[in-house]
C-alpha positions in Angstrom: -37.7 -55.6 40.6 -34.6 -56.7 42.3 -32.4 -53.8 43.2 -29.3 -55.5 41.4 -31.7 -55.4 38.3 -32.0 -51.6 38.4 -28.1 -51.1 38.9 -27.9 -53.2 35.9 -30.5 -51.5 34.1 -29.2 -48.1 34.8 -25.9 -49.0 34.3 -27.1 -50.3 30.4 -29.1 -46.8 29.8 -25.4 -44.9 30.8 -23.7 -47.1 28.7 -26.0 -46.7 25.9 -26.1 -42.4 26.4 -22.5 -42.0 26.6 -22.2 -44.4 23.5 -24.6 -42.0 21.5 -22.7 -39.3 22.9 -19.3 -40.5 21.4 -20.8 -41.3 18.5 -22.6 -37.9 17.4 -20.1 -36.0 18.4 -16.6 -38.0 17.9 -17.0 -36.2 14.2 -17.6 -32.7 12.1 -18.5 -31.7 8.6 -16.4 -28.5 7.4 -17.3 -26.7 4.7 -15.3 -24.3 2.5 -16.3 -21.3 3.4 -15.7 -22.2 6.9 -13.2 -22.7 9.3 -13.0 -24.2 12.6 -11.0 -23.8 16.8 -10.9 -27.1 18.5 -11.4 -27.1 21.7 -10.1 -29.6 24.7 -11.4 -28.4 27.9 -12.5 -25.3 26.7 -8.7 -24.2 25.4 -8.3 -23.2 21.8 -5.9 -26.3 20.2 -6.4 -26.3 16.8 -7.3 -24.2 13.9 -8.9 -25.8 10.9 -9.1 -25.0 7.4 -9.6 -28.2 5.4 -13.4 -28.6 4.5 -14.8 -32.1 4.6 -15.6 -34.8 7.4 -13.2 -34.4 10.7 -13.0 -36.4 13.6 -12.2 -34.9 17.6 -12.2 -36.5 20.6 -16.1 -36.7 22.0 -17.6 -34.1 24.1 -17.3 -33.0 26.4 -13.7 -33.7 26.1 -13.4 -31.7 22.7 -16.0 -29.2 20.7 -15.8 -27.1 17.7 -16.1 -23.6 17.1 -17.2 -22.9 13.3 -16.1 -19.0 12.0 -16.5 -17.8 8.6 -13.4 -18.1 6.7 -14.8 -15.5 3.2 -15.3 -12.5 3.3 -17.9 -10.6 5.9 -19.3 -7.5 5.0 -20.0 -4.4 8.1 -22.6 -1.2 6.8 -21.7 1.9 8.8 -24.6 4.2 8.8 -27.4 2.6 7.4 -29.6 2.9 10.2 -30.8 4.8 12.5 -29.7 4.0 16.4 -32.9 3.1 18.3 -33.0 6.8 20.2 -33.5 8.4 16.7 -29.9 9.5 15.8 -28.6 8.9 13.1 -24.6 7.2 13.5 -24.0 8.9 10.0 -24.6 12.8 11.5 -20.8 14.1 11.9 -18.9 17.5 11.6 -16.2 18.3 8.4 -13.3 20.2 9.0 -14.9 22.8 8.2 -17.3 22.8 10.4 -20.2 21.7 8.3 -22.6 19.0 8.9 -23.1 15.5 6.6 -24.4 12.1 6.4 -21.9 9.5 5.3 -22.3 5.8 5.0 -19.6 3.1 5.3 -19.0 -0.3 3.9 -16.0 -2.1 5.1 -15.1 -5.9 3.8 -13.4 -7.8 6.4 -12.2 -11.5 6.8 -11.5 -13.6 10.2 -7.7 -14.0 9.5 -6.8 -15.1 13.6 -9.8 -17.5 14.7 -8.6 -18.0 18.0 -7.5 -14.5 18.4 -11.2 -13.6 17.5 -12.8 -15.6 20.0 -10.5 -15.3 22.7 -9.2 -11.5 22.6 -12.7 -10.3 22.8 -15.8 -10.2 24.1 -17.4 -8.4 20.7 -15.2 -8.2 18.0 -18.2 -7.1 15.4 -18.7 -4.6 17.9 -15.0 -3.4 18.2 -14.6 -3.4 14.9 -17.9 -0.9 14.4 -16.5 1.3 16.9 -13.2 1.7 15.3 -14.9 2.2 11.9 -17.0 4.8 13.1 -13.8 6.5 15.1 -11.6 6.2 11.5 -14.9 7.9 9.7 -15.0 10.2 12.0 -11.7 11.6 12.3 -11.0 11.6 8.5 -14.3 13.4 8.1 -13.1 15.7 10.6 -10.5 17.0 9.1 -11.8 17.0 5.4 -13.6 20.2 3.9 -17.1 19.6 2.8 -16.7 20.1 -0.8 -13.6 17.3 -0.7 -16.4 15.1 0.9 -19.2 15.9 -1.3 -17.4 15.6 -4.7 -13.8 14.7 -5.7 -12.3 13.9 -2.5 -14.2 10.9 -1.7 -11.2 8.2 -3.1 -8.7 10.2 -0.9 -11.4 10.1 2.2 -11.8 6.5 1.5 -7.9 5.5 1.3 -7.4 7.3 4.5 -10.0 5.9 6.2 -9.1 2.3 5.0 -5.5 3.0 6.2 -6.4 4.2 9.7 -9.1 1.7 10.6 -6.6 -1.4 9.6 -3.7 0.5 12.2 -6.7 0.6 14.9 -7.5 -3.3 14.3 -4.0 -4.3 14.1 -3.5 -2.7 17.6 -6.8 -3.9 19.0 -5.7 -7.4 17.8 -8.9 -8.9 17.5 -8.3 -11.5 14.8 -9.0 -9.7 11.8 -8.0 -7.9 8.6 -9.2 -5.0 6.9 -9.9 -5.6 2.9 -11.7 -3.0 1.2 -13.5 -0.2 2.7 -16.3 1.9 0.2 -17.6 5.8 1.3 -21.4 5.3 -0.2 -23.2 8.3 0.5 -22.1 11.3 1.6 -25.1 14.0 1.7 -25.8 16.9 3.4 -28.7 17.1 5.9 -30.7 20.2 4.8 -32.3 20.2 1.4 -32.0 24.2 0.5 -28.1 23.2 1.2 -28.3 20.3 -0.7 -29.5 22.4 -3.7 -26.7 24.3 -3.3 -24.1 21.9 -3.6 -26.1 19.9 -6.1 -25.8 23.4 -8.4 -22.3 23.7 -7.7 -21.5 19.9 -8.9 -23.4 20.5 -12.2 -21.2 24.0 -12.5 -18.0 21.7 -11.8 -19.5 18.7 -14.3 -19.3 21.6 -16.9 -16.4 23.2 -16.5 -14.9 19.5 -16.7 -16.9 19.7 -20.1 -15.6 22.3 -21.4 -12.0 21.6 -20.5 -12.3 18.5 -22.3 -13.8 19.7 -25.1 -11.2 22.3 -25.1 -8.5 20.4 -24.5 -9.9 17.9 -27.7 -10.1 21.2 -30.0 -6.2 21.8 -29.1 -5.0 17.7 -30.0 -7.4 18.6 -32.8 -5.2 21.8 -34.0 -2.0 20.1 -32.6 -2.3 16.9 -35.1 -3.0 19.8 -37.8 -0.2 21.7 -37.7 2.1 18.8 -37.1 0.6 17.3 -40.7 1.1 20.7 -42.0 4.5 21.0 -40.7 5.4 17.2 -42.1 3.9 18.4 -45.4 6.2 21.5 -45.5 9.4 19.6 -44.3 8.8 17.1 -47.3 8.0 19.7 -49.5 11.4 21.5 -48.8 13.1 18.1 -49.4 12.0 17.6 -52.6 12.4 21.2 -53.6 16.0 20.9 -52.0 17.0 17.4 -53.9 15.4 19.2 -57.3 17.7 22.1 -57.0 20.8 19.9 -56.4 20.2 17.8 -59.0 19.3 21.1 -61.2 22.5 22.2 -59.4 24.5 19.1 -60.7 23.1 19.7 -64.0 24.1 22.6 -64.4 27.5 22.4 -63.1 27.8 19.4 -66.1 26.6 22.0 -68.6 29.1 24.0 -67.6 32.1 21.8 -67.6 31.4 20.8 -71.2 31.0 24.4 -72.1 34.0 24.8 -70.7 35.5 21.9 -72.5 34.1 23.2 -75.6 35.5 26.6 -74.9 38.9 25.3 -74.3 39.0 23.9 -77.8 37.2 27.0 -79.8 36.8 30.2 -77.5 35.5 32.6 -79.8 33.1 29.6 -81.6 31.9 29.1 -78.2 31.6 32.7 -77.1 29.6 33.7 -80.0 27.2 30.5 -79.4 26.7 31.6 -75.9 25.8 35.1 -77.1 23.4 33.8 -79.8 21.9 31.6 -77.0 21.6 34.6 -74.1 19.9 36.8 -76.6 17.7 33.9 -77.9 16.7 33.3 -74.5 16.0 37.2 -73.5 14.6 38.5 -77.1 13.4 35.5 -78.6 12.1 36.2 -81.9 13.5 39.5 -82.2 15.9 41.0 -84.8 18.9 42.9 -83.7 19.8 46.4 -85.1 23.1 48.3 -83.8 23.4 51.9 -84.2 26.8 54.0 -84.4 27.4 56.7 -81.9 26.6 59.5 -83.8 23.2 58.2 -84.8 23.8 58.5 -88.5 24.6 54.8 -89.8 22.5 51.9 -89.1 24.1 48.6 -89.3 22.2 45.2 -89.2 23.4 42.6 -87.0 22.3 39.3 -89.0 21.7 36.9 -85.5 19.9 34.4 -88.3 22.9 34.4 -90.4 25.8 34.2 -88.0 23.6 31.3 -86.2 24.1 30.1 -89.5 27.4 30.2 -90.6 28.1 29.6 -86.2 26.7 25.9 -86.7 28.6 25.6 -90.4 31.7 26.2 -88.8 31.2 24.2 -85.5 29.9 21.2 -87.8 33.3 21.5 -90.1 35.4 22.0 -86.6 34.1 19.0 -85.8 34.5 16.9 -88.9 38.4 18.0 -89.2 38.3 17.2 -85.4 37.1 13.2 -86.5 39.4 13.2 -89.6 42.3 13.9 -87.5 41.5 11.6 -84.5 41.2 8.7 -87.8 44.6 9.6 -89.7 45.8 9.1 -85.9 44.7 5.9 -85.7 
């Protein structure tokens, strides 16, 4: 073979390798939940979010660098280091031992920052996590860690650890951090606290229950008290109109009385005595005692309705000569 032939050959084979080259790698697949730094000469150009089939310029002129764009998910804790210790051992403000584990959601909000500001960002971002632990832990009190206080230790922790990454600036944002476990590394201790919790979980009991007895009484006397304040209305509209009856009673008494006083007098007498010795008859006695006297109430009823009845016929006789 001719050594013109094996430039030409070689020359075909290069051709034919840097055609393949272009080809497999003039083009990317992205898929949602990823996103992607294009590269030219190793410098971060572009940042990519659109998923589906891109195209770059071949390598080694461009390449691609694929991140995660949902959201990533670091454990705190739940292993042991490889010397034995456990990452979850630290001191409360009290100075008390515990073991807490840490779950912090995260998301790749900078790509390029993330590649480029760091060597290790996973790993800067555990160390900050286990710093923000640390130091909220620190100055907690046990019982605050072991029972109600966890929300608080969790908010605080949350809020530190996304000042320390924002400083760091590594490319990332801080979503949702979740205190799993705290416990306490000595079982007799443990007991303890587990004795105390069930004391707390009753007291809570009670105070509810409590608390449900006084509603309970509340709602009570607030019916009672409605059923009294309508009562007193009623009773209060049933003496006016009473009231108002009686105040019309007495105007036509007094119209009556106008007319015939001594007619009228004598019926009101007949009717007060009718009304406090009903059924009785009526004897008056002298002073000296001697001479009895009967006082006829039948009769003067009697001849008290005679003469009101002819008062009142004269009274129609005269109004129809009038007329």
């Amino acid at each position: 073979m001719s050594l013109k032939r094996v430039y030409t050959v070689t020359g075909l084979a290069i051709t034919i390798i840097a055609l393949v080259i272009i080809l497999f790698t003039s083009w990317y697949t992205l898929d949602e939940s990823d996103q992607a730094v294009i590269l030219t000469f190793g410098k971060a150009e572009e940042t990519v979010t659109d998923p589906g089939l891109r195209f770059k310029l071949p390598w080694p002129i461009q390449s691609v660098e694929k991140l995660a764009r949902e959201t990533l998910k670091l454990e705190f804790g739940f292993d042991e280091n490889d010397d034995g210790n456990n990452e979850t051992k630290m001191i409360t403000g009290d100075e008390n031992i515990v073991l807490a584990d840490l779950v912090v959601q995260w998301k790749i909000t900078d790509p390029q920052k993330y590649l480029f500001q760091s060597e290790d960002p996973e790993k800067i971002l555990h160390n900050a996590t286990s710093a923000s632990l640390r130091s909220i832990i620190g100055s907690s009190e046990i019982d605050d860690a072991l029972t109600s206080g966890k929300a608080e230790i969790e908010a605080n922790v949350r809020e530190l650890l996304t000042t320390l990454v924002k400083k760091y600036d590594i490319g990332v944002s801080i979503l949702a951090v979740t205190l799993k476990d705290v416990e306490l590394p000595n079982e007799e201790v443990r007991s303890a606290f587990t004795a105390v919790t069930d004391a707390r979980e009753t007291m809570n009991t009670k105070i509810n229950e409590a608390k449900k007895y006084e509603n309970k009484r509340i709602n009570e006397a607030e019916g009672e008290k409605a059923a009294i304040h309508s009562k007193a209305k009623g009773e209060k509209a049933a003496r006016l109109e009473a009231a108002r009856g009686d105040v019309a009673v007495f105007n036509k008494l007094y119209e009556q009385y106008k007319t015939n006083p001594e007619i009228t007098r004598e019926r009101l007498t007949l009717e007060t005595l009718e009304q406090v010795l009903p059924g009785a008859e009526i004897y008056i006695m002298n002073d000296d005692g001697n001479t009895l006297k009967y006082f006829p109430i039948r009769p003067l009823e009697k001849e008290t309705t005679e003469k009101e009845t002819e008062k009142e016929k004269e009274t129609e006789k005269d109004e129809g000569s009038e007329q």
